[in-house]
N, C-alpha and C positions, 0 to 999 in steps of 0.2 A: 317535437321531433318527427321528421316525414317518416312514414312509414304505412302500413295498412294491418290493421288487429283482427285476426281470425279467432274464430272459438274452435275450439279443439272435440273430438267427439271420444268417447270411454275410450278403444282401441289408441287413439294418440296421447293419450291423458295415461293409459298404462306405459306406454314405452317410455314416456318422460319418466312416470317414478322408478321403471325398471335401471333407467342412466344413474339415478341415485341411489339406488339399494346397493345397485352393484358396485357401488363405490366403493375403495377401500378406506374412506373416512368416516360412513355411516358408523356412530355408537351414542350411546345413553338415549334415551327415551325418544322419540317420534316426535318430532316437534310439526306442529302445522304451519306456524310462522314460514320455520327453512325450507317446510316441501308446499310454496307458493302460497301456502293460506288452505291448502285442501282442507274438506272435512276428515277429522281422523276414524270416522266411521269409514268415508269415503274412501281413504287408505287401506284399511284392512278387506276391504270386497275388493280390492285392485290387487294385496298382497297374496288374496286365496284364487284369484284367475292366474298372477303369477305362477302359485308355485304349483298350480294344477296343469298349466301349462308346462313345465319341466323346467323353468328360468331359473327361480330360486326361491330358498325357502325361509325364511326369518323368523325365528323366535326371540321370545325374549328369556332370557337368563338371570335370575337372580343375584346381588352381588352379596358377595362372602366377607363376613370379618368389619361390617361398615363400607364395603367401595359400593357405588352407586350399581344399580343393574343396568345393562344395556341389552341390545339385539343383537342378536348374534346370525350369521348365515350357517343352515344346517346342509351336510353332505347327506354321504349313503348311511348315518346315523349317527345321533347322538351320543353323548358322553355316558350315556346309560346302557349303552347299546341297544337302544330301541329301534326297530326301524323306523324311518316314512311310511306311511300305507300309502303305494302307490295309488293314483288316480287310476280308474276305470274306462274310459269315455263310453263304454259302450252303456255304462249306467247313465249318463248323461243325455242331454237334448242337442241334436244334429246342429243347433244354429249356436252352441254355448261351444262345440267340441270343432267348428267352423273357427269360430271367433278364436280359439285358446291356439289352434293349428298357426292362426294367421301371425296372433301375436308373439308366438315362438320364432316362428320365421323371420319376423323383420327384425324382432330383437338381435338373433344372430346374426341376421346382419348386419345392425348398426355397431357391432364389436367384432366382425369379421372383413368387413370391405376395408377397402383401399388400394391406392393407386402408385402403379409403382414408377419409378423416378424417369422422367424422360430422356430417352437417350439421344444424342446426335452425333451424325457423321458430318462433321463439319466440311473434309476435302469433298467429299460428295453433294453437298448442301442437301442432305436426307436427315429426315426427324427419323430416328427407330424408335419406335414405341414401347415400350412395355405392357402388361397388361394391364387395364382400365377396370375399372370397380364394375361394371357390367360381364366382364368373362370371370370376375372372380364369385358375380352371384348367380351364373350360370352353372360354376362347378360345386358351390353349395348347395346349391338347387335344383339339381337335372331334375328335367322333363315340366320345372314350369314354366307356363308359356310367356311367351314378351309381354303380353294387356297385362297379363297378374303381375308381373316383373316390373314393369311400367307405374301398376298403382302402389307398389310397396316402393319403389322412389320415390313418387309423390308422396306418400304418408312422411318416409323420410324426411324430407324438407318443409314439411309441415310444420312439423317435431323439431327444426333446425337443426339437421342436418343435411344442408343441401345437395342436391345432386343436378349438376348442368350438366347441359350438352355442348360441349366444346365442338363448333362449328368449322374454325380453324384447322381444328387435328384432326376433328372428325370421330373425339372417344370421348365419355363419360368421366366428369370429374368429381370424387369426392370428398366434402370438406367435413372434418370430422372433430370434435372437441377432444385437445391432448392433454387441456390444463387437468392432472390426476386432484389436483387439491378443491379443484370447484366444478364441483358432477353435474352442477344446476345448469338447464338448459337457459340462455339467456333471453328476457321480456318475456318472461311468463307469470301469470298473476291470474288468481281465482277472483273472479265475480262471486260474490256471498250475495248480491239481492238476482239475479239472472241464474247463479247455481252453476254456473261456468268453469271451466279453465281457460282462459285467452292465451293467444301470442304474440307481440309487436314481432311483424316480418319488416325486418329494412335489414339497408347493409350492416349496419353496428352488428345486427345478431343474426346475421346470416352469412357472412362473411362478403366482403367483396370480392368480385370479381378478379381472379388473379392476371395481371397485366404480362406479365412475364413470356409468357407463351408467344404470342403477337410480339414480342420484343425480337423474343428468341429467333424466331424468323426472319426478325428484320436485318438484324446481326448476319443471320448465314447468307443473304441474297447481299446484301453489303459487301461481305466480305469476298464473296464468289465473284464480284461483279466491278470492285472497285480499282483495280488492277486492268 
């Protein structure tokens, strides 16, 4: 299969499992198999930078009467009414409370961006735009700057979820995984002798290029012109 297979580093290795935790499918035990083969040690040091970074938090629940136990996602407390003890960072190390900042960020926005539907003025032959997954992570994110803006798209598409630059229109395009029933980022598989998590990048799992746009235009100058 053409493609080119990248290793992922801890911060892209968390947002992957974060797509699956947050899934509404997660239940019954943690399997390593379904979450790419990771180690399940290696899961739990990913679910405690998770939940210290504010994403989410998973327990596991015991099951009542004979049903199996599963994980559960905890809110502002439990069935006990216990709290969370909130994280601290100031007790923490400057480069752990760097790292947990970053990966709250981009998580939100890999469940917050998108692109919204393109408009056209057909009698006029004008594209109206809507707004592009770039003004939408400008108003999640005031005051951070386009390089940091820049490298949290690239982790993005790292992670497979792409982000182009549409040259054409001239706006950011974002393609995002809708199927709710399969959280799994697709082509990803752990290396057990390298200690890895990889990813096949090609179009199968990164979506192609959408042709449509270019079409679209060619349609409106057709039609403006054909007459």
């Amino acid at each position: 299969m053409d493609g080119v297979v990248i290793e992922l580093n801890k911060l892209e290795r968390q947002i992957i499992l974060y797509q699956y935790l947050n899934s509404p499918v997660i239940k019954g035990k943690l399997d390593q198999e379904e979450l790419y083969g990771i180690p399940v040690s290696t899961i739990y040091k990913d679910m405690r930078d998770l939940r210290d970074a504010g994403l989410i938090h998973i327990k596991w629940k015991s099951g009542l009467n004979g049903e199996e136990g599963q994980y559960v996602t905890v809110y502002q407390e439990d069935e006990d009414n216990t709290k969370i003890k909130p994280y601290d960072e100031a007790k923490d190390s400057p480069a752990r409370v760097r790292h947990l900042h970053r990966l709250k960020r981009i998580c939100q926005a890999l469940t917050k961006l998108r692109n919204d539907e393109l408009q056209v003025d057909y009698t006029a032959g004008k594209l109206l735009k809507g707004k592009n997954c770039k003004q939408y992570y400008k108003e999640l994110f005031p005051g951070i700057s386009e390089r940091t803006m820049q490298r949290d798209f690239q982790t993005l598409t790292r992670v497979g979820f792409p982000i182009r630059y549409n040259r054409t229109l001239q706006y950011y395009e974002f393609f995002e995984v809708v199927d709710e029933d399969y959280p799994w980022v697709d082509g990803v598989s752990y290396d057990p002798v390298e200690k890895k998590l990889k990813r096949l990048v090609s179009d199968r799992t990164d979506c192609e290029i959408q042709p449509t746009h270019m079409d679209e235009i060619l349609d409106i100058r057709e039609g403006l012109y054909r007459d």
